[in-house]
N, CA, C and O atoms as a Tripos MOL2 file, in Angstrom:
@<TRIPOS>MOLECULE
protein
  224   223    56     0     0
PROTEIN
NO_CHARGES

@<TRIPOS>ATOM
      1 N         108.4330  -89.2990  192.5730 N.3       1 UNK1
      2 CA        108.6520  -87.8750  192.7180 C.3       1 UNK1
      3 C         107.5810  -87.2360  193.5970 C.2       1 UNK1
      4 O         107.8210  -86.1640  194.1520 O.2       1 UNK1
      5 N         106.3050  -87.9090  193.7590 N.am      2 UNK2
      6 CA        105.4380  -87.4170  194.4220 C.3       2 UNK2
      7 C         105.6980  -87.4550  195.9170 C.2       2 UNK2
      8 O         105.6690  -86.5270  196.7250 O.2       2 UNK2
      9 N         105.9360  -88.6370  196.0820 N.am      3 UNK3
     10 CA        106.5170  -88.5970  197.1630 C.3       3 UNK3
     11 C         107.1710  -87.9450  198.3440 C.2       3 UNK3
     12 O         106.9640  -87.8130  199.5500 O.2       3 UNK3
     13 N         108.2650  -87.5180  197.2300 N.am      4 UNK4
     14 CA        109.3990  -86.2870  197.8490 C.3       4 UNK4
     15 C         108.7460  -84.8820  197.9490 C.2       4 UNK4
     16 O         109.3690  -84.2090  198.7710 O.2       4 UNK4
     17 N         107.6300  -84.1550  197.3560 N.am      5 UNK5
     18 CA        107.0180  -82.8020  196.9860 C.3       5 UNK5
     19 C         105.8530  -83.1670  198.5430 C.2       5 UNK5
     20 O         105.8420  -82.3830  199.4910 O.2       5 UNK5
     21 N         105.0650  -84.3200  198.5240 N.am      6 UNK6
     22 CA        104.2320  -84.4370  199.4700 C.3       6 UNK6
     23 C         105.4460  -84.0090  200.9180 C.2       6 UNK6
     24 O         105.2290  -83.1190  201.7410 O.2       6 UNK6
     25 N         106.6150  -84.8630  200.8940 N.am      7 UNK7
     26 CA        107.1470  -84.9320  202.5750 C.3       7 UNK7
     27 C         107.4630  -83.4410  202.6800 C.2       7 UNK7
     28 O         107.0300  -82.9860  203.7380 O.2       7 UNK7
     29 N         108.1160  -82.4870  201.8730 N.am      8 UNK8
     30 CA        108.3550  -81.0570  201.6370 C.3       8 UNK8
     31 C         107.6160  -80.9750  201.8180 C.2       8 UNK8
     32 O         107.4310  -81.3340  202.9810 O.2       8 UNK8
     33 N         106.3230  -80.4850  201.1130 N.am      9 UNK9
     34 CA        104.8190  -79.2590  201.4940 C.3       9 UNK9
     35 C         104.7580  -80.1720  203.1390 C.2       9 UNK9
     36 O         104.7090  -79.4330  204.1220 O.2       9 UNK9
     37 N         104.7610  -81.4090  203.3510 N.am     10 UNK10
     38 CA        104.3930  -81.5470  204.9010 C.3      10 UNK10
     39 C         104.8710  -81.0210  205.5990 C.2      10 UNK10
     40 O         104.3980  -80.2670  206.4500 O.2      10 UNK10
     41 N         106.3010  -81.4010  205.3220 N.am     11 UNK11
     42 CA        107.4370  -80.1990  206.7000 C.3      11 UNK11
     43 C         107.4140  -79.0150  206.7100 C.2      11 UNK11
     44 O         107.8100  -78.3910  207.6940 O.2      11 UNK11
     45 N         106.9000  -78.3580  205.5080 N.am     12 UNK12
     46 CA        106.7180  -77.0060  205.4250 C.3      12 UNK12
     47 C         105.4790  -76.8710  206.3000 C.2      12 UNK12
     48 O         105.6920  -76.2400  207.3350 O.2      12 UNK12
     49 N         104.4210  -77.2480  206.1560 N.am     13 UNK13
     50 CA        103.5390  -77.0600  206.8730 C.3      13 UNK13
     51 C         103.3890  -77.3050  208.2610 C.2      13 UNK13
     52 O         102.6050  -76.6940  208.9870 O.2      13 UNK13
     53 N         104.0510  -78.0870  208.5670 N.am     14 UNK14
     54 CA        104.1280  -78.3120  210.0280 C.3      14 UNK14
     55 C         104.8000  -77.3880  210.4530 C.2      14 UNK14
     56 O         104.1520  -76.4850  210.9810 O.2      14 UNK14
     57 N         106.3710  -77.2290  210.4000 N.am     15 UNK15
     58 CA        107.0700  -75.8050  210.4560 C.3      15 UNK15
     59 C         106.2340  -74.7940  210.8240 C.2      15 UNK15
     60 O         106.2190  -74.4720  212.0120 O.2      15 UNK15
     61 N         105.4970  -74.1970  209.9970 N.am     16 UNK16
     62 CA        104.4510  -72.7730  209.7370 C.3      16 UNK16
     63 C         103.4800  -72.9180  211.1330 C.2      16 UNK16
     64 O         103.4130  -72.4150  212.2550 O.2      16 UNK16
     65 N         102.7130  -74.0280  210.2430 N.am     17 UNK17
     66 CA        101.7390  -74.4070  211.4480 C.3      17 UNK17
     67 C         102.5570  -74.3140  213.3010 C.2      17 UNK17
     68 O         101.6410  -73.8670  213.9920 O.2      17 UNK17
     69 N         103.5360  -74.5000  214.0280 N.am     18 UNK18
     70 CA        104.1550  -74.9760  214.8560 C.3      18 UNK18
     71 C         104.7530  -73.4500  215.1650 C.2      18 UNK18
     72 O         105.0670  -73.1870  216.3260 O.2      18 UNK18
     73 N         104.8870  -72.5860  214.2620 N.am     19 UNK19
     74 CA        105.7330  -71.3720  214.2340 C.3      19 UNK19
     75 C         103.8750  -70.4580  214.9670 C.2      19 UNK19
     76 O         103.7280  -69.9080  216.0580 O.2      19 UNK19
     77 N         102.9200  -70.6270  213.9610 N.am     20 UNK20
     78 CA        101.6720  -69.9390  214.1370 C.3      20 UNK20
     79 C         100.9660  -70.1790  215.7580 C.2      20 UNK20
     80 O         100.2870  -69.4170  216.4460 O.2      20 UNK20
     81 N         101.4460  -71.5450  215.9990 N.am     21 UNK21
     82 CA        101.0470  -71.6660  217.5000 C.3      21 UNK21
     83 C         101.6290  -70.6860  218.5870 C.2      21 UNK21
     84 O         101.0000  -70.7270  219.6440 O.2      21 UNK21
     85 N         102.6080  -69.8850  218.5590 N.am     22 UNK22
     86 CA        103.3480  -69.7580  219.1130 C.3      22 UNK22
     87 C         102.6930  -67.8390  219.2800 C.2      22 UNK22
     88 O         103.1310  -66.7280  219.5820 O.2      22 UNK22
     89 N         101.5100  -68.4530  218.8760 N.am     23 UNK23
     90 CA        101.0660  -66.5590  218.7950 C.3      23 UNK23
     91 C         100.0320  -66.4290  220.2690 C.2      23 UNK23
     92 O          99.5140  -67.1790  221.0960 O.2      23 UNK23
     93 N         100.1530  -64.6930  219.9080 N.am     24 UNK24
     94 CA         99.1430  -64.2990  221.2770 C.3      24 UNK24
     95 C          97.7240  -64.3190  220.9830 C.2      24 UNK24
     96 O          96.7200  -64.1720  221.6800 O.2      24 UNK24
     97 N          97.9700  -64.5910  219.4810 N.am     25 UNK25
     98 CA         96.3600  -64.1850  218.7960 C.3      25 UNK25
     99 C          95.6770  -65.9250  218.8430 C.2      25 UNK25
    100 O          96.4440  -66.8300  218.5170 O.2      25 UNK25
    101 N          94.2660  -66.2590  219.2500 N.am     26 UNK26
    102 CA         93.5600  -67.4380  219.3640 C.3      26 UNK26
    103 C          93.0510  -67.9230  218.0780 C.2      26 UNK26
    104 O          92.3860  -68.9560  217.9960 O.2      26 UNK26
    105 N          93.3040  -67.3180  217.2480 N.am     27 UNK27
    106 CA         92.8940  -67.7020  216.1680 C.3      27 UNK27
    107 C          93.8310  -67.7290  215.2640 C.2      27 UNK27
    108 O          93.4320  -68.0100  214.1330 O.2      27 UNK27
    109 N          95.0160  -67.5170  215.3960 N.am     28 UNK28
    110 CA         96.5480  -67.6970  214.8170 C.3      28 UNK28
    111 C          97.0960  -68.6440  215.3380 C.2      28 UNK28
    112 O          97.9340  -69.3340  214.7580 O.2      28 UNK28
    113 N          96.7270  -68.8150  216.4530 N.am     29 UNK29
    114 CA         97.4230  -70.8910  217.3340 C.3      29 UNK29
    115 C          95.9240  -71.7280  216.5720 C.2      29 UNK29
    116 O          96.2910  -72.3520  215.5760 O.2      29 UNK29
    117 N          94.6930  -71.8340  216.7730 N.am     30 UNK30
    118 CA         93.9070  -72.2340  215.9220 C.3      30 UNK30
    119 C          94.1720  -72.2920  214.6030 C.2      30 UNK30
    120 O          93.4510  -72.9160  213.8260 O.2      30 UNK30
    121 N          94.5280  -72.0740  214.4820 N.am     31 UNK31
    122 CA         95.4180  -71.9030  212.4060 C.3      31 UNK31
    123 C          96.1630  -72.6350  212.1650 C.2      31 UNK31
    124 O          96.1510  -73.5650  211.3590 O.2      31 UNK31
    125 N          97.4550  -72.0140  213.3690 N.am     32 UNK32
    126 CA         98.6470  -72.9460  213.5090 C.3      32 UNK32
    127 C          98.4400  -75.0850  213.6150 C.2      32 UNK32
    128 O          98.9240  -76.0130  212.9670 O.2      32 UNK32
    129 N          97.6010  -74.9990  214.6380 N.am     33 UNK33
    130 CA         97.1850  -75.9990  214.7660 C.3      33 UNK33
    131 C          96.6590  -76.7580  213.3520 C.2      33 UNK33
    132 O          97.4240  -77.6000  212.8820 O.2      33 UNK33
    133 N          95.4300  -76.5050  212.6810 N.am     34 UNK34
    134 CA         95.3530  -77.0070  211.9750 C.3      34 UNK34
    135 C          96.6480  -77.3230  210.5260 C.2      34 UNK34
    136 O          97.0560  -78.2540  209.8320 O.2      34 UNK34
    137 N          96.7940  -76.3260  210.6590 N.am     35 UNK35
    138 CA         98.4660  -76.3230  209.5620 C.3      35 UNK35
    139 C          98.9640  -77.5380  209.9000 C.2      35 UNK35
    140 O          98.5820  -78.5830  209.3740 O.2      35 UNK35
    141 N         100.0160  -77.4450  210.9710 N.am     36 UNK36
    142 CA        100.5190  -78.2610  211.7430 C.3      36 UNK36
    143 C          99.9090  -79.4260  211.2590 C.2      36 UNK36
    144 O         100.6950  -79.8180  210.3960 O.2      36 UNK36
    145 N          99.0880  -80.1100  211.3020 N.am     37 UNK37
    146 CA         97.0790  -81.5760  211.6150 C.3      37 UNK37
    147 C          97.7820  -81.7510  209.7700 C.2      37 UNK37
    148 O          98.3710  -82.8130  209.5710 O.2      37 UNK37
    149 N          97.7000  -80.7710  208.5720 N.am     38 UNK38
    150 CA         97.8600  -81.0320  207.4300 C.3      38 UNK38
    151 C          99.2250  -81.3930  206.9600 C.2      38 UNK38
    152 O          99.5440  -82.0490  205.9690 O.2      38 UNK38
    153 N          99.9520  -80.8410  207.8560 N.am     39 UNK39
    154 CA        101.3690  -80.9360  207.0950 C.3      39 UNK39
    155 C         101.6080  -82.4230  207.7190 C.2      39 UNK39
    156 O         102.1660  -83.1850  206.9290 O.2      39 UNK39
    157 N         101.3550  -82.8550  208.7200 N.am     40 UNK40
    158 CA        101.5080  -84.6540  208.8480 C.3      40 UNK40
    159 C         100.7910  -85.5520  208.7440 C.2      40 UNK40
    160 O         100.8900  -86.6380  209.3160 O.2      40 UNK40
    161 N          99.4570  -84.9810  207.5210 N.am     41 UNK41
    162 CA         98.9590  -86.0690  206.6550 C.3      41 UNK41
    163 C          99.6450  -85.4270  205.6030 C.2      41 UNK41
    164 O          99.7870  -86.4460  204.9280 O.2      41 UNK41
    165 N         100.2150  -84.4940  204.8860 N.am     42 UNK42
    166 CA        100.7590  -84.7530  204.0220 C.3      42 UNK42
    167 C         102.2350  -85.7260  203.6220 C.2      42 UNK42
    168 O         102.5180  -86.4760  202.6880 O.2      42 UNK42
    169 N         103.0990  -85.1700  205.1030 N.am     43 UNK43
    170 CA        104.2590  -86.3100  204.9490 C.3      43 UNK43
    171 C         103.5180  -87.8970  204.9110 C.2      43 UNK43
    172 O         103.9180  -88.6790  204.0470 O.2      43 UNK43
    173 N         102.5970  -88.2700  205.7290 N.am     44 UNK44
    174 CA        101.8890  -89.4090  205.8680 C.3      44 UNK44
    175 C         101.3220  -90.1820  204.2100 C.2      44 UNK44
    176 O         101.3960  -91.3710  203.9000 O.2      44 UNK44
    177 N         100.7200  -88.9130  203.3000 N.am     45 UNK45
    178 CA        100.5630  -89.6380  202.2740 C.3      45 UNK45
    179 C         101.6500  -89.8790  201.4070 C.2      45 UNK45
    180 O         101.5910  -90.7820  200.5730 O.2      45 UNK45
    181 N         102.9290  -88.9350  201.5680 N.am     46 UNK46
    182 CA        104.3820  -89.1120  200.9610 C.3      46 UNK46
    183 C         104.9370  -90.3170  201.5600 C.2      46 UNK46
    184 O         105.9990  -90.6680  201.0460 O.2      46 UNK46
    185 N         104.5960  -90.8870  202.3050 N.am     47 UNK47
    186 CA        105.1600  -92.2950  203.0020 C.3      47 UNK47
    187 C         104.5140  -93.2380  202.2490 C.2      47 UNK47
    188 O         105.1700  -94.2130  201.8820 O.2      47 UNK47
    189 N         103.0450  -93.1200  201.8620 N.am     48 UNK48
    190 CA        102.4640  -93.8710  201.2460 C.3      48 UNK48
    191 C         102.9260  -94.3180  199.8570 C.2      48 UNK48
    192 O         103.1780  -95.4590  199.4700 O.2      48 UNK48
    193 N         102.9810  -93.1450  199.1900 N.am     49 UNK49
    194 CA        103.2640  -93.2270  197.7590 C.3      49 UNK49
    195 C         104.6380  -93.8960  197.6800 C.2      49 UNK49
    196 O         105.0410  -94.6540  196.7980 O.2      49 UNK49
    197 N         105.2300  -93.5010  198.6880 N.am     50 UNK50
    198 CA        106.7010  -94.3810  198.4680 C.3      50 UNK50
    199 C         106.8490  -95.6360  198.8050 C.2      50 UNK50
    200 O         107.7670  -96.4190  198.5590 O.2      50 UNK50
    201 N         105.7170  -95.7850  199.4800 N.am     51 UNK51
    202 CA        105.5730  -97.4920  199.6640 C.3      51 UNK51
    203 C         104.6160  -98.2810  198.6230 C.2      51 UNK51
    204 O         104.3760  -99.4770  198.7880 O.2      51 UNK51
    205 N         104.2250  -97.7370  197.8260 N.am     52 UNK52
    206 CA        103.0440  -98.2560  196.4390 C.3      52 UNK52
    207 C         103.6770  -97.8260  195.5900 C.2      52 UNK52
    208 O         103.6150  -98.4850  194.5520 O.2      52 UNK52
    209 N         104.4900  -96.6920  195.5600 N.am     53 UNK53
    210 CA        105.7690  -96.9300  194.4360 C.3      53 UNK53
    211 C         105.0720  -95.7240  193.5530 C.2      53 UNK53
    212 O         105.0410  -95.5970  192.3290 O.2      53 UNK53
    213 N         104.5600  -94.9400  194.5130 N.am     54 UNK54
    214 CA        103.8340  -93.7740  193.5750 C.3      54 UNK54
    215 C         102.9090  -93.6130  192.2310 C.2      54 UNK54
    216 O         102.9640  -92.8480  191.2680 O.2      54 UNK54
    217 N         102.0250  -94.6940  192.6100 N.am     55 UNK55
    218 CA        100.9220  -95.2970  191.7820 C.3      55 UNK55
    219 C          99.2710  -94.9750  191.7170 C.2      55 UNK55
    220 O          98.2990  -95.3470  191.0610 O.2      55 UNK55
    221 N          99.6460  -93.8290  193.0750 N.am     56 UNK56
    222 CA         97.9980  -93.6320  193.6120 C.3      56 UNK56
    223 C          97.9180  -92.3650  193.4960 C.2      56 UNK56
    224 O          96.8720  -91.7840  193.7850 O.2      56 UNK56
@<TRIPOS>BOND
     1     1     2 1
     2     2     3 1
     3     3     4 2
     4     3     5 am
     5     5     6 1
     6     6     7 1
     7     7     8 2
     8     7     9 am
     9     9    10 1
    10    10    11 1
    11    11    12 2
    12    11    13 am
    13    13    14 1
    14    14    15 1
    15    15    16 2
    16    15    17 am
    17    17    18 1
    18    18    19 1
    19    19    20 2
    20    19    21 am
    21    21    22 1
    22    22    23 1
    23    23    24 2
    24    23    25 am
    25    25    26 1
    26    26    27 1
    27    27    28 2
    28    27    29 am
    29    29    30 1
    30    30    31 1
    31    31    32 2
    32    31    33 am
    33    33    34 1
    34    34    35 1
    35    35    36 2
    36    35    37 am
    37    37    38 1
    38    38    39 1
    39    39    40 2
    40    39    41 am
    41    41    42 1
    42    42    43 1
    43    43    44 2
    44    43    45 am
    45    45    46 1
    46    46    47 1
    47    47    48 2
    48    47    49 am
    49    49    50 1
    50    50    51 1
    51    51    52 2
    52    51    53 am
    53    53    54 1
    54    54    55 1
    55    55    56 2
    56    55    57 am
    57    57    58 1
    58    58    59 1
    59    59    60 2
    60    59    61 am
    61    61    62 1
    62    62    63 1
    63    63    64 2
    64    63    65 am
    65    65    66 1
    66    66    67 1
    67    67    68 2
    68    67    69 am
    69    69    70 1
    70    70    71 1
    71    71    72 2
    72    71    73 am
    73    73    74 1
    74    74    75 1
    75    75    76 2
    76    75    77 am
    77    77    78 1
    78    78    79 1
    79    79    80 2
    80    79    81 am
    81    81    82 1
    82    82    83 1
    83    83    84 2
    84    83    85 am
    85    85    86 1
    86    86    87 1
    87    87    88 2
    88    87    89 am
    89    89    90 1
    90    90    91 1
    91    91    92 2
    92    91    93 am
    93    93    94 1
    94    94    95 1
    95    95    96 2
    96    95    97 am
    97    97    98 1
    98    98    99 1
    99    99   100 2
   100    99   101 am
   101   101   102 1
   102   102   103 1
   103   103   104 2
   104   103   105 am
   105   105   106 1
   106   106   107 1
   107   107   108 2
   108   107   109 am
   109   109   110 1
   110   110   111 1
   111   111   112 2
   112   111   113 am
   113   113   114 1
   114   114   115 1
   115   115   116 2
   116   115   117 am
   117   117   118 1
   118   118   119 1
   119   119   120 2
   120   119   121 am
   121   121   122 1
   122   122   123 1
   123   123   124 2
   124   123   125 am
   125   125   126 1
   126   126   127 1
   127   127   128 2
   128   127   129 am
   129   129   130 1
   130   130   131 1
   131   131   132 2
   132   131   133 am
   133   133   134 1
   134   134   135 1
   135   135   136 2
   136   135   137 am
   137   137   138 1
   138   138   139 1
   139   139   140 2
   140   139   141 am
   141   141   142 1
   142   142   143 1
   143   143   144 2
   144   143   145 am
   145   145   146 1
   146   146   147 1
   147   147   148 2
   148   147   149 am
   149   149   150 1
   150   150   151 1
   151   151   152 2
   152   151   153 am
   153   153   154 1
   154   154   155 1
   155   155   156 2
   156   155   157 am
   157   157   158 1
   158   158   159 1
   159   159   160 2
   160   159   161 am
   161   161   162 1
   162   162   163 1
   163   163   164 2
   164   163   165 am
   165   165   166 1
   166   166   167 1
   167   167   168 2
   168   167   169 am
   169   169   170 1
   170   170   171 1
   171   171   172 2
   172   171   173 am
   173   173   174 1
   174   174   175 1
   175   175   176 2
   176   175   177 am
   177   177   178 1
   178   178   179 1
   179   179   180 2
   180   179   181 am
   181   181   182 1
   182   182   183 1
   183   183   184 2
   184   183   185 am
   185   185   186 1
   186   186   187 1
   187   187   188 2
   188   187   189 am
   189   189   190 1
   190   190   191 1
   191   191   192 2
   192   191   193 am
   193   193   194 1
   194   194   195 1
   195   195   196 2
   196   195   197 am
   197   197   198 1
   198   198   199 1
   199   199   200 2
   200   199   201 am
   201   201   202 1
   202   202   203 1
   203   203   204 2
   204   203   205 am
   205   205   206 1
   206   206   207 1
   207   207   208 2
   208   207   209 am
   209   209   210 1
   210   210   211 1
   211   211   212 2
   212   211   213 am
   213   213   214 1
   214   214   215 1
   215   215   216 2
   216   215   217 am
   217   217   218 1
   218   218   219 1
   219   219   220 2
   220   219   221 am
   221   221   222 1
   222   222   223 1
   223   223   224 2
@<TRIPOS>SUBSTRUCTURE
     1 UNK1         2 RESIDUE 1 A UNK
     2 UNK2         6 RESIDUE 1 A UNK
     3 UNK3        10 RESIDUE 1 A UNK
     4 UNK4        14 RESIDUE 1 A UNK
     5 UNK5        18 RESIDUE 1 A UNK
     6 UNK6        22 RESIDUE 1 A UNK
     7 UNK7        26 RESIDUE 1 A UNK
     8 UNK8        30 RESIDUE 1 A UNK
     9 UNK9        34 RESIDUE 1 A UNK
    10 UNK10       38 RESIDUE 1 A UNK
    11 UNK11       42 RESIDUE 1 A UNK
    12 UNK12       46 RESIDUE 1 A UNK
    13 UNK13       50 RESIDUE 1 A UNK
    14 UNK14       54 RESIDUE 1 A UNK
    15 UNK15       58 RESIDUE 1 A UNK
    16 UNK16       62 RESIDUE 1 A UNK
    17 UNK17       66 RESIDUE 1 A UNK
    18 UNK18       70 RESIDUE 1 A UNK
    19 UNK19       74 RESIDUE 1 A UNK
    20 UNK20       78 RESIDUE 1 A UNK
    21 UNK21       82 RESIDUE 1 A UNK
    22 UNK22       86 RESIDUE 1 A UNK
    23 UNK23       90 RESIDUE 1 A UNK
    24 UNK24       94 RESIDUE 1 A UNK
    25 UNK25       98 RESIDUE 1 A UNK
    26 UNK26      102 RESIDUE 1 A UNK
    27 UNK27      106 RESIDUE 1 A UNK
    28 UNK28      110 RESIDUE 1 A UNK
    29 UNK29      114 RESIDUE 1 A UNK
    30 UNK30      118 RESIDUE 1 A UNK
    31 UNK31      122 RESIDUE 1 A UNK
    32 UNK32      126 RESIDUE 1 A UNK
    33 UNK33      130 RESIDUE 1 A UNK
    34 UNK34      134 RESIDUE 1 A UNK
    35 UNK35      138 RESIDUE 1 A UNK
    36 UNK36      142 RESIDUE 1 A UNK
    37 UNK37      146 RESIDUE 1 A UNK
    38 UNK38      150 RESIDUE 1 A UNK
    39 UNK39      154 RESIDUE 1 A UNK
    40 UNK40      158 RESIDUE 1 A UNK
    41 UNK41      162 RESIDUE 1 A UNK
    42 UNK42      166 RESIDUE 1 A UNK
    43 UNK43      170 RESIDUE 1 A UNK
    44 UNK44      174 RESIDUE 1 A UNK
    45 UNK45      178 RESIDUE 1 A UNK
    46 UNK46      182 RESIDUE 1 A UNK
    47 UNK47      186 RESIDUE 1 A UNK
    48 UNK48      190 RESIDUE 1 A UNK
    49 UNK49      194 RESIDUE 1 A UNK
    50 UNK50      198 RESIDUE 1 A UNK
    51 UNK51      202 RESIDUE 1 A UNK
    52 UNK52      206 RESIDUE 1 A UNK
    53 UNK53      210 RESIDUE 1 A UNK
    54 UNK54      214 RESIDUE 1 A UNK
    55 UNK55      218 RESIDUE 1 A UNK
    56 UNK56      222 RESIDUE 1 A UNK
C-alpha cells in the first residue's frame, strides 16, 4: 500500500512542482524545481517498496 500513496504524493508533486516552473516569479520556478527533484524520488522510493514487497 505504501507503494501506491508514495507514486501519488510523487505525481502530485511533480505536477505542482512543473506547474510552479512555469512562473514569472524566480523563486516560484526555484520552488517549482525543487518540488518537481521530490516528487521523483518519491515515485522512485514507491518503485522500491514494490520491488522489496513493502518491507522498508
Amino acid at each position: 500500500m505504501g507503494e501506491l500513496i508514495d507514486k501519488i504524493k510523487g505525481n502530485v508533486n511533480e505536477a505542482i512542482g512543473k506547474a510552479k516552473q512555469h512562473s514569472d516569479n524566480p523563486d516560484t520556478k526555484a520552488e517549482g524545481a525543487a518540488q518537481e527533484l521530490k516528487g521523483k524520488a518519491q515515485q522512485t522510493a514507491g518503485k522500491i517498496k514494490g520491488a522489496l514487497g513493502d518491507d522498508i
